[in-house]
ZABA-565681 format. One record per atom (N, C-alpha, C, CB): residue in one letter; x, y, z. Coordinates in steps of 0.02 Angstrom, whole numbers, plus 50000, padded with zeros to 5 digits. Glycine has a CB too. Example, Ala and Ser with C-alpha at 12.3 -4.5 7.8 and 13.67 -1.06 7.14 Angstrom:
BEGIN
A506604971650390/A506154977550390/A506604983550390/A505654977650452/S506424988850354/S506844994750357/S506455000250394/S507044997050286/
END
This chain:
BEGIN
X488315168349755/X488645162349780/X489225164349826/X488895157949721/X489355161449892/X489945161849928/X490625161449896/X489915157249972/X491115163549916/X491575163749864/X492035155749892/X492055172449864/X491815153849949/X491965145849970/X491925141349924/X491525143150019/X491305140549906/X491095134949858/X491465133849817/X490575135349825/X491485138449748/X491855140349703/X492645135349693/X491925147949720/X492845140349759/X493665138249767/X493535131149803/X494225144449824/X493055130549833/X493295121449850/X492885115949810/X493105119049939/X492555117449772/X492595112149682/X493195113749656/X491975114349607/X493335120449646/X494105119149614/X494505115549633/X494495123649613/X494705115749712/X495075111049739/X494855103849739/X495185112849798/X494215103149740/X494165094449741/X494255092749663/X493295090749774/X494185095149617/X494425093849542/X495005093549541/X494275098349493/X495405095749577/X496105096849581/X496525090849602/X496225102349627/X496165088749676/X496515085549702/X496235079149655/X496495086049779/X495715074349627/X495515071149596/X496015070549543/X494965072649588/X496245076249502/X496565073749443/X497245070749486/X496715080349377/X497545075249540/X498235073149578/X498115065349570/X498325076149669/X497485063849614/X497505057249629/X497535052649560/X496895055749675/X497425054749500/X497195049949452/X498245048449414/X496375054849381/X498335055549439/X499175055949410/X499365052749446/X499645061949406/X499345050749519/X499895047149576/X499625040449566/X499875049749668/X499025037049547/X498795031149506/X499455026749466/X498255034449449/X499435031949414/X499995030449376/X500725027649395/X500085035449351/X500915036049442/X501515033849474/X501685028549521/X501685038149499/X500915026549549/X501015019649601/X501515014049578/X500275015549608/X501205015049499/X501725006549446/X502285007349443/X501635004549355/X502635014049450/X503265016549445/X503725017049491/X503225021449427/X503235022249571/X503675023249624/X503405017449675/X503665031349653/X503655019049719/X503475016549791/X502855020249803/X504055018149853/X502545018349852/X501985022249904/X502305031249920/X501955016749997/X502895030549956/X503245034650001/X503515040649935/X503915029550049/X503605035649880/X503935041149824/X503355044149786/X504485037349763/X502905040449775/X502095045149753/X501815049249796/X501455040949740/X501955048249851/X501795051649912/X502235058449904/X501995046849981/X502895057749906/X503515063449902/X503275065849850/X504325061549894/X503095065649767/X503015069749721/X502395075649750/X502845065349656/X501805072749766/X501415078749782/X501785085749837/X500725075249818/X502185081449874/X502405087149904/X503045092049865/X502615084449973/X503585088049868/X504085091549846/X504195094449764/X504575087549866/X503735092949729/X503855093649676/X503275102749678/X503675085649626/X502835102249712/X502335109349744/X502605112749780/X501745108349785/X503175113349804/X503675116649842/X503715122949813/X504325113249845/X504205122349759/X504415131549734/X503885133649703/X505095133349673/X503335128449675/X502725134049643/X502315136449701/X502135130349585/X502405135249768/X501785138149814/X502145143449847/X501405132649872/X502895142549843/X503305148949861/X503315154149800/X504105146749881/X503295152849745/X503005157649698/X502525161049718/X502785155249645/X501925156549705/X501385157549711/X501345166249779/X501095149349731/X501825162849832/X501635170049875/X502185174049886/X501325168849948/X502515173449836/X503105178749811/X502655183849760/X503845174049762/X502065180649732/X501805185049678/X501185191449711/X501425179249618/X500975185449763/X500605188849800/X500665194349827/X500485186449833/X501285194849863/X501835200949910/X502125205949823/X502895194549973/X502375201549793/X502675208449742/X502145211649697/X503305206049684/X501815207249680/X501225209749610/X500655212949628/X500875203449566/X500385210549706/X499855212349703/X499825217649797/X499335204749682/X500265218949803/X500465221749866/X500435217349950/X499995227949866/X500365212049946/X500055207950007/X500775210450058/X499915197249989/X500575209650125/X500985208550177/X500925200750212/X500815214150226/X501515200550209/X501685190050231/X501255193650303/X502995184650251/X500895188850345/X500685192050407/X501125188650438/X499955191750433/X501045190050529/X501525189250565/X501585181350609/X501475195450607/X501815178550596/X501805171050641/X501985172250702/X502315165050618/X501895164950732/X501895163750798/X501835154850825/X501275168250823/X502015156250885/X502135148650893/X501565144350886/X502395147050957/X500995145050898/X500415141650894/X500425140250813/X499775145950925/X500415146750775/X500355144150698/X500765137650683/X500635150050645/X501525138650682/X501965135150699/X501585128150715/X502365138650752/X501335126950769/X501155118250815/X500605117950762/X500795117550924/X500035120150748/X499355119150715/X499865116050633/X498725128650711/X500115121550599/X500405119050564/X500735111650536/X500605122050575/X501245112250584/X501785104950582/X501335098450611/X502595106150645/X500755099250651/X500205093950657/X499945092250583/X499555096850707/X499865096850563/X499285095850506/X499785095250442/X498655103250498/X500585096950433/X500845093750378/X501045084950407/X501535098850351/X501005085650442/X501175077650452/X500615075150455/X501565075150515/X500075073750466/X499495073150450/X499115070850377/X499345078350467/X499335076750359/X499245075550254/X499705071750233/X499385082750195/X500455071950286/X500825065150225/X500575059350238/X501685063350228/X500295057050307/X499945052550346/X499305048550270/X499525058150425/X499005053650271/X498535054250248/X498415052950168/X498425059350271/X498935054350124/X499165055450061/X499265046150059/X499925061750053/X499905045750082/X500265039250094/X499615033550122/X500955040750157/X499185033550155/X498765029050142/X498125029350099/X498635027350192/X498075034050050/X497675034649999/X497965030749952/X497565040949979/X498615033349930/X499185029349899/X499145022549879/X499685029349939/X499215021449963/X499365013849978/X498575007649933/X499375013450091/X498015014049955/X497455010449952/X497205008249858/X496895015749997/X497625012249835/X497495009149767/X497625005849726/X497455010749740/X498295001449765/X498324995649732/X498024990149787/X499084994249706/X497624990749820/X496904985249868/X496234983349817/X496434991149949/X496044991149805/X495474989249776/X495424994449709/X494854989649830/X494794994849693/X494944999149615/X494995009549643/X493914996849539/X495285009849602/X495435017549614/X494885021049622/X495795020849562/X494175020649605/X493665024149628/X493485022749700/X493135023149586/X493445015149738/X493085013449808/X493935014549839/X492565003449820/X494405015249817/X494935017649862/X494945023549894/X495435017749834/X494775027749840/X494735035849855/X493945036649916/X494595041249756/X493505033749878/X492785034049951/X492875031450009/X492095029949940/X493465026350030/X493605026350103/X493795033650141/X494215021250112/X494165035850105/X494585042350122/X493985047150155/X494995046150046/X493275049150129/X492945053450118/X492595052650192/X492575053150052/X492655047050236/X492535047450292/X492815054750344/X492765041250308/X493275054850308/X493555063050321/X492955069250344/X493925066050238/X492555068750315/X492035074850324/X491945073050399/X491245074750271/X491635066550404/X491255068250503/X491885068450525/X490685060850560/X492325066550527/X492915066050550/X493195073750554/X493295061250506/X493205076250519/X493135084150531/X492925086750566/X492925087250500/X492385085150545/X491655089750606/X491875088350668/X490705086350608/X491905081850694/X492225082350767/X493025085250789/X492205075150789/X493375086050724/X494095087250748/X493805095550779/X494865086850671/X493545098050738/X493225104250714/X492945108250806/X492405101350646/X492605102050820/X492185106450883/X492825103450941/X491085102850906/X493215100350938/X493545097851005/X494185102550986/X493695088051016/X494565104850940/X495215106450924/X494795114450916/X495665101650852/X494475117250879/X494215126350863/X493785125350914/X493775129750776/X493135120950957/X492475122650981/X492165126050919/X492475127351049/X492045124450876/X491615126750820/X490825122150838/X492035124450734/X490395126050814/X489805120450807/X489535120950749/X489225120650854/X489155114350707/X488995113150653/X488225111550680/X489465107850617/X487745117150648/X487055115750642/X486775108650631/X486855119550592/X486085107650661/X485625101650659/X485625100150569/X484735103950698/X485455105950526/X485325102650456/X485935103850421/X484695105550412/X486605103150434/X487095101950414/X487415095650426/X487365106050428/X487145095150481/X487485088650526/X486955083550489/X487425089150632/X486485083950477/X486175078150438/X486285078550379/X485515077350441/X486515084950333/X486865084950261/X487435079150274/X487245093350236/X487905078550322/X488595077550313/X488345070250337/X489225082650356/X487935068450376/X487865062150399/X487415056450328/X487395063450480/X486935062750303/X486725060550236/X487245058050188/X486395065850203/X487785062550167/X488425058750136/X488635053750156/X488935061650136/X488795054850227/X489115048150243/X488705040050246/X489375049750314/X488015039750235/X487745034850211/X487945032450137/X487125036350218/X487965037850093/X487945038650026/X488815035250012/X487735047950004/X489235037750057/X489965032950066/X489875025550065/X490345034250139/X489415025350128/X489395018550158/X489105013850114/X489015018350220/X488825015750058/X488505013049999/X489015011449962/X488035017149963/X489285014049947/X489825015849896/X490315010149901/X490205023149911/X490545007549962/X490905005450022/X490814997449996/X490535008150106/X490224995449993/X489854988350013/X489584989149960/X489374986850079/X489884991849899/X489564987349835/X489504982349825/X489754987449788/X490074976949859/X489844968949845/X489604965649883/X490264964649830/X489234970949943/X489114964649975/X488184967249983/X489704962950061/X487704963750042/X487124966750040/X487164970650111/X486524961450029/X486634976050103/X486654980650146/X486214978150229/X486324987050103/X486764975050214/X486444970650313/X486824972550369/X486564960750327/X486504974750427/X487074976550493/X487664971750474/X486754974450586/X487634964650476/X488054960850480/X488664960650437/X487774956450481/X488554963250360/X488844965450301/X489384970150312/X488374968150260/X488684977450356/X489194985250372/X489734982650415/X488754992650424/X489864978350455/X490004978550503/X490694975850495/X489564976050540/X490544969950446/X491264964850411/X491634970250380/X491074958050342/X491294974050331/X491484977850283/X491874984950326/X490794979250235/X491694987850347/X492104991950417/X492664990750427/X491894990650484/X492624984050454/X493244979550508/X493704977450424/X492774969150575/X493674976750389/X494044973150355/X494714978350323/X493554969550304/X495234976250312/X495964980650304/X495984986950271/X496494976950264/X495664984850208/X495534992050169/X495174997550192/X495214991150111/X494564993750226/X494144998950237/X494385003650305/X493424995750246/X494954999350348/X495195002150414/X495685008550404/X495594996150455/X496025007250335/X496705009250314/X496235014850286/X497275003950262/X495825014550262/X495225020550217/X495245024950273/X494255017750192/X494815023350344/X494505028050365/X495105031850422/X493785025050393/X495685028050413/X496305030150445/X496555036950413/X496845024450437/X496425034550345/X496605040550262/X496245046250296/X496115038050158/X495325046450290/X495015050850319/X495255054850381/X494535048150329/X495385052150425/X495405054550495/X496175059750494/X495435046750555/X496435056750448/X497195059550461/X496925067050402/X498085052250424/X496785065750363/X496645072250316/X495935077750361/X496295068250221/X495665074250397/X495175078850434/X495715079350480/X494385076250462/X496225080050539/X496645082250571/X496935086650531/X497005078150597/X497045086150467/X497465091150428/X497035097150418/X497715088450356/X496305095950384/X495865100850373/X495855105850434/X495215097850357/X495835103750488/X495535106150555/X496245111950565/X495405098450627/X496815107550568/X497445111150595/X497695116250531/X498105104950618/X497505114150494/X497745120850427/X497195126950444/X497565117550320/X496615127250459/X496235130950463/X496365134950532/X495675127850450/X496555131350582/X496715133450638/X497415139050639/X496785127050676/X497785135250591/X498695139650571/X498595143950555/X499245137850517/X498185145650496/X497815149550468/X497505155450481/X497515146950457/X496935154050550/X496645160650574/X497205161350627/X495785160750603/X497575157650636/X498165162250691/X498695166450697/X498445159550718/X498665166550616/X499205171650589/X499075176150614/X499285173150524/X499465183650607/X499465190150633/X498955193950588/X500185193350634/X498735196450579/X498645202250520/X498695197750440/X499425209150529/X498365201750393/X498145199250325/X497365196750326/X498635193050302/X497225194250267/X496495191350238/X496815185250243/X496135193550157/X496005182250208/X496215173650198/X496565172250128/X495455168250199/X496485176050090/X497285173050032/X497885172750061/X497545178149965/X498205177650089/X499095178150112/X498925174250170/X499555187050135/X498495175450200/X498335168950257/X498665161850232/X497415167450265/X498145159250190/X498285153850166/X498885150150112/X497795153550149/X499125155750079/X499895157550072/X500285154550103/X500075163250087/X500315157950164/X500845158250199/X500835152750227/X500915163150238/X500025148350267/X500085142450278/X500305137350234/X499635141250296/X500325137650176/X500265133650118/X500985131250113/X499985137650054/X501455137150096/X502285139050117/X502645133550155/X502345145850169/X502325135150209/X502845135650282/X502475126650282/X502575143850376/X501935121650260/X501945116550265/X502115110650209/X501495116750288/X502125114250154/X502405112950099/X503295110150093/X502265119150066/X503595115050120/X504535117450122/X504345110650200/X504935131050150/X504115111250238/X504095106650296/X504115097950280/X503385108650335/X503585097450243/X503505091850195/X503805088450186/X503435092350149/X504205095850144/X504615091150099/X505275090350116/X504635093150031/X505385092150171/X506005092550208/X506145084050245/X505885099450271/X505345083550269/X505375080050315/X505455072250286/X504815081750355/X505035071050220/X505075067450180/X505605066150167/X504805068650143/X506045069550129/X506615069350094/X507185065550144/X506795076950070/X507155068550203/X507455064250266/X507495056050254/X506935065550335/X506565056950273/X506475048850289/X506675042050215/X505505048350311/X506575046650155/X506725042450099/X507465042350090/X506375044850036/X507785045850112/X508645045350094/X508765042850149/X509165052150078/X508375039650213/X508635034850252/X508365028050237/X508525036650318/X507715028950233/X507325023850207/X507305019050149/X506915026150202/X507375024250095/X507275022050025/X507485028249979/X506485019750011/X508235025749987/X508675031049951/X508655029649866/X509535030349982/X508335025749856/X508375026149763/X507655029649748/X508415016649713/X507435028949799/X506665033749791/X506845040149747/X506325037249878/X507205045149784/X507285049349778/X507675050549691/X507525050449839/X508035046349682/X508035046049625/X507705044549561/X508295044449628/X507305041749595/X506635038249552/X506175042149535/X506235033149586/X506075047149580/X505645055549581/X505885058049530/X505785061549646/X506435059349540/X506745064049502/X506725061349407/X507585064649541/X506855053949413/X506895051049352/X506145053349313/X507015042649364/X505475053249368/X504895052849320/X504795058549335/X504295048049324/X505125065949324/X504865073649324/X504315073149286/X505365079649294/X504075070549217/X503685073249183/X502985072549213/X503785071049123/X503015067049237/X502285065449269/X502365066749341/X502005057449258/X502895068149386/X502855069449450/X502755079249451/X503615065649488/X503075080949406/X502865087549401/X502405091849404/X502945088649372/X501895087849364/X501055088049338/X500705088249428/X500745078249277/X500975081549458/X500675080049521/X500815084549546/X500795074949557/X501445089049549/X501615096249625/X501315101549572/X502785099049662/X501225100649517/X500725106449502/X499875107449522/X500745106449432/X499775102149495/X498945101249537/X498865101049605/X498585094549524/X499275097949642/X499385096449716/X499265102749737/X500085093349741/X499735107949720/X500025114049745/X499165118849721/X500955116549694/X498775117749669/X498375122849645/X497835119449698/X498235123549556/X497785112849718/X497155109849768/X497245110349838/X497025102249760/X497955112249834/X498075113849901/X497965123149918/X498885110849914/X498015126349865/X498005133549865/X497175132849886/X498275138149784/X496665130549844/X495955128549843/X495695129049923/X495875120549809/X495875123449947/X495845120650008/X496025124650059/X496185115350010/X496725125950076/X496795129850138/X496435138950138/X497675129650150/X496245140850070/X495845147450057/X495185143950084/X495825150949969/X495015141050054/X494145139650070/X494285137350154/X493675131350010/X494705135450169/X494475132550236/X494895139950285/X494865122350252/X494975146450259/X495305150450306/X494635155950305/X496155153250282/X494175153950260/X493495158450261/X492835155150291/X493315160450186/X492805148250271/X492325143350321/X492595138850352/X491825139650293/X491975135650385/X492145130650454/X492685124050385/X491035125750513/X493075119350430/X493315113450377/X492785107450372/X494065110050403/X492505106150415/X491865102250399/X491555103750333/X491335103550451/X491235109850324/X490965111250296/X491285110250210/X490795116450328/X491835113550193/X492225112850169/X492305107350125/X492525113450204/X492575100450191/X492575095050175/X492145092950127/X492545092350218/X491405092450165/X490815089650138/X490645093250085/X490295089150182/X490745098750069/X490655101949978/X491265097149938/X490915113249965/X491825095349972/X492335091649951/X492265086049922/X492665090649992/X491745083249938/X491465076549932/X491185076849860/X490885074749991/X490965080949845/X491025081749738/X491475080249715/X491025088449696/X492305078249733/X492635074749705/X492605069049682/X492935074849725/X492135062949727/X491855057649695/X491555056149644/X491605055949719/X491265063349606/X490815062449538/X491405065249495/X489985067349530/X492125068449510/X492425069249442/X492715059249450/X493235077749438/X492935058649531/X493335051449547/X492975046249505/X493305048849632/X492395044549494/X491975039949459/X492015041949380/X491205040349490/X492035046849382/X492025048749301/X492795045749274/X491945058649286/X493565050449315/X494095046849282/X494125040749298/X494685049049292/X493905036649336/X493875029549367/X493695025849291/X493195028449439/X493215028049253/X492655023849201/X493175027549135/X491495026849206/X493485033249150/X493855038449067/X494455034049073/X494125049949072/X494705034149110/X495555033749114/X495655025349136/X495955040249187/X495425023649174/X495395016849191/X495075011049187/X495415016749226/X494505013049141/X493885007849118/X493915003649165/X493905003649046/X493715007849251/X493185004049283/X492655003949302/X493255002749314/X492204999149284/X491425002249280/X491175002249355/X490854997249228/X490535006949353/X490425007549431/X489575002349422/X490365018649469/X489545000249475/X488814993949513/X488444999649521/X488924988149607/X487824996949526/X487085000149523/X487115004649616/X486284991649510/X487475000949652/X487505002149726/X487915008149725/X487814996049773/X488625008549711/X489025012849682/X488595020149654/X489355008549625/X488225019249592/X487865027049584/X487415029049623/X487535028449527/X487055023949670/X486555025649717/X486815029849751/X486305020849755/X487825026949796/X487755030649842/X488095037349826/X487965027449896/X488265039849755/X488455044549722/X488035049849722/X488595042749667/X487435045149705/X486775051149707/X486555053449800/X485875046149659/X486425049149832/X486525050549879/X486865054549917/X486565047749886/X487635054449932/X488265058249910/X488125065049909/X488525056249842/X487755067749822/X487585072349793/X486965077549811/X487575069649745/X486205072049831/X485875074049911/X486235078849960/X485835067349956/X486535074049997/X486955078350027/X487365084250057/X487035077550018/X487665084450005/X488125093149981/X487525098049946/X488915091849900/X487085094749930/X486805101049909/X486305101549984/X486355100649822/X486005095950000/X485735099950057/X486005104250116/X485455096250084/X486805101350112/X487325107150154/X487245114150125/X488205105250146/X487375116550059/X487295122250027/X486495126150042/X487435120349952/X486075121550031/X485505124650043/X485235125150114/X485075121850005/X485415123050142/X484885123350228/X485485122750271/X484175115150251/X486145123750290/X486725124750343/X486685131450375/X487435124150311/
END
């Protein structure tokens, strides 16, 4: 097995539980302050994280440069972009069809992918990832019937706009972390992704911290008030984010993505464990579908 895969189920398990913890915190914080825990609270553990790397295990930080730098600071603003309307989206609809707007992310990739790297994504990949994205679009229009006229309402309508906004901004992130990434100087793809991880993390949360002590200065106190459960979130955050920018500094982020898309079968599972909401017959279709999918990416890409 590629050693990709592996690390990006880890990461989509990862980021899944994040999302099921920032659930919680929605009733508690603001949007902007559930948003701030994934970052700032993942701060000193991802600077650990490649403090251990450099002392324990001999790594050299590699050498930056301005391009890393721009690819970078695109793609952390991007994920808060991106975070913050996932956020937003779960108090719209139920926390499982909130999170499947987002997953529009994969094609959304693929094109950031060939216009931002010129990467190209094979004929039977490109129908793996387009196969998912039916298996979304199912997912999508559980209540309604599967008529042009249906897709079409269902598209256009707020949630679903604010969804595929979620996507697009996290495929800009995928694309530009991967890009920061191979532009480093010297190293592999762990201290690679390290170091990207670091330098957008401390950025984050810098930048955040700004806008809420201008914005919404009790936020910040409000973070701080719920450590026990905001903690949990920059711990997972920080281990799905380690996941993620490794797997995507060894393969294309398309690709990536769309193995990513197995987050929907842990998302449906805590959706029905943690939140007793049950999923429609349309719903597991397009799960299974979905699941089609990623494996036909694994097998024939």
């Amino acid at each position: 097995m590629e050693l990709w895969i592996p690390i990006t189920i880890f990461a989509a398990f990862m980021q899944n539980l994040r999302s099921v913890l920032q659930k919680y915190l929605k009733g508690r914080l603001s949007t902007t302050g559930a948003t701030f825990c994934r970052f700032g609270y993942a701060t000193p553990l991802t600077v650990l994280y490649l403090t251990g790397l450099v002392v324990f295990l001999g790594y050299d930080i590699p050498g930056v440069n301005r391009q890393f730098f721009l690819y970078a600071s695109v793609g952390a603003v991007a994920q808060i972009l991106g975070t913050a309307t996932l956020v937003s989206l779960f108090s719209m609809r139920n926390f499982a069809v909130g999170t499947t707007f987002s997953k529009t992310e994969t094609i959304q990739a693929a094109v950031f992918g060939i216009v931002v790297l010129g990467e190209t994504i094979s004929a039977p990949a490109t129908f793996a990832i387009l196969l998912s994205l039916v298996g979304v679009i199912m997912i999508s229009m559980t209540q309604s019937a599967l008529t042009a006229r249906d897709l079409v309402t269902n598209l256009l309508n707020r949630t679903a706009l604010i969804g595929i906004a979620s996507g697009a901004f996290f495929g800009v992130s995928a694309v530009t972390y991967r890009a920061a990434a191979l532009s480093l100087d010297g190293g592999d793809f762990v201290v690679k992704g390290a170091t990207t991880l670091v330098f957008v993390t401390i950025f984050q949360t810098i930048l955040m911290a700004i806008y809420m002590r201008i914005r919404e200065p009790g936020q910040l106190t409000a973070v701080l008030s719920s450590w026990k459960i905001s903690a949990w979130v920059g711990l997972v955050g920080m281990l799905g984010s380690v996941g993620w920018i490794t797997a995507m500094t060894i393969e294309k982020a398309a690709y990536v993505r769309a193995l990513g898309q197995i987050e929907l079968v842990f998302t449906f599972t805590a959706s029905y464990l943690f939140f007793r909401e049950r999923s429609s017959v349309m719903e597991i279709l397009g799960i299974f579908i979905v699941t089609l999918g990623i494996l036909a990416l694994l097998l024939f890409r």
